[in-house]
N, C-alpha and C positions, 0 to 999 in steps of 0.2 A: 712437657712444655717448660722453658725455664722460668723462673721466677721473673715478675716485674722489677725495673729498675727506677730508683727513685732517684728524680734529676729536681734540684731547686732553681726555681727562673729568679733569673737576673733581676727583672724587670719590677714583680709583684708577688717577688718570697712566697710564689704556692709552691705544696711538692706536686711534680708531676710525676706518673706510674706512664713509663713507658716500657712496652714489649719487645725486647731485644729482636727478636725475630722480622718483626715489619718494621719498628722504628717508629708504632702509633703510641699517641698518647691515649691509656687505654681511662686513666681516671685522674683526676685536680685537687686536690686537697687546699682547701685555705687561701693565704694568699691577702693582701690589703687592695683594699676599695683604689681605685685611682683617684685623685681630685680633679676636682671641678675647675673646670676653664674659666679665669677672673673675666675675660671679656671676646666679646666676638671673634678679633684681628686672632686673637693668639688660638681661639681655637681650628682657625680658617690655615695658619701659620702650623699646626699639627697635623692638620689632615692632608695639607699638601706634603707634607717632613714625608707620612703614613704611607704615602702612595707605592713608591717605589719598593716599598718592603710586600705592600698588599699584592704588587705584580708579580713576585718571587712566589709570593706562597701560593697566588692561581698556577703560575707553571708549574709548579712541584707537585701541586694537586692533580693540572693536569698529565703528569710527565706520570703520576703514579696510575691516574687513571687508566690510561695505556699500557701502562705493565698489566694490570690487573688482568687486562680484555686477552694481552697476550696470553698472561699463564694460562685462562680459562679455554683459549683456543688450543696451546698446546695438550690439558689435561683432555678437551674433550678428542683432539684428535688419538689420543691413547686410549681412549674407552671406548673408539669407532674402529679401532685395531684391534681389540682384543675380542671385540664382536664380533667379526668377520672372521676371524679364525676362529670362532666357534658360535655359528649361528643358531643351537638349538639351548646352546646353556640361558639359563635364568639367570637377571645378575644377581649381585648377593644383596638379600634385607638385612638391613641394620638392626630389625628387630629380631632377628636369627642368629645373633651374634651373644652367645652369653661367657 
């Protein structure tokens, strides 16, 4: 497995360990607190700014989440293939692996 990649956000200088492989942030190190909203109008004026970013990262969640179902239907349709050409074998335990 390769090593984790250490990315600094723009935003709040943490380092992020992200896993070349999937592209997750797998751990956050640090980073500075955000400040505090001086008054209502401006925090209502951020959350609407917010929106359109938040709608990108449901679809990318959701765009991942459907990868994921795919792969697992591909893998199992491999493991329902290699069954039927051999109905009588056991499959393999992991605990029989040394």
């Amino acid at each position: 497995m390769p090593e984790a990649i250490d990315v600094t956000c723009p935003c709040c200088e943490a380092v992020l360990k992200v896993d070349p492989e999937t592209g997750a942030v797998v751990w956050v190190d640090g980073g500075r607190k955000k400040e505090a909203a001086r008054d209502f109008d401006e925090l209502v004026d951020k959350v609407r700014a917010s929106r359109s970013s938040l709608d990108e990262k449901f679809e990318r969640a959701a765009r991942m989440n459907a990868s994921s179902r795919d792969v697992l239907a591909k893998k199992f349709e491999e493991a329902r293939k290699r069954a039927a050409l051999d109905p009588d074998a056991k499959p393999p335990n992991p605990f029989d692996w040394d």
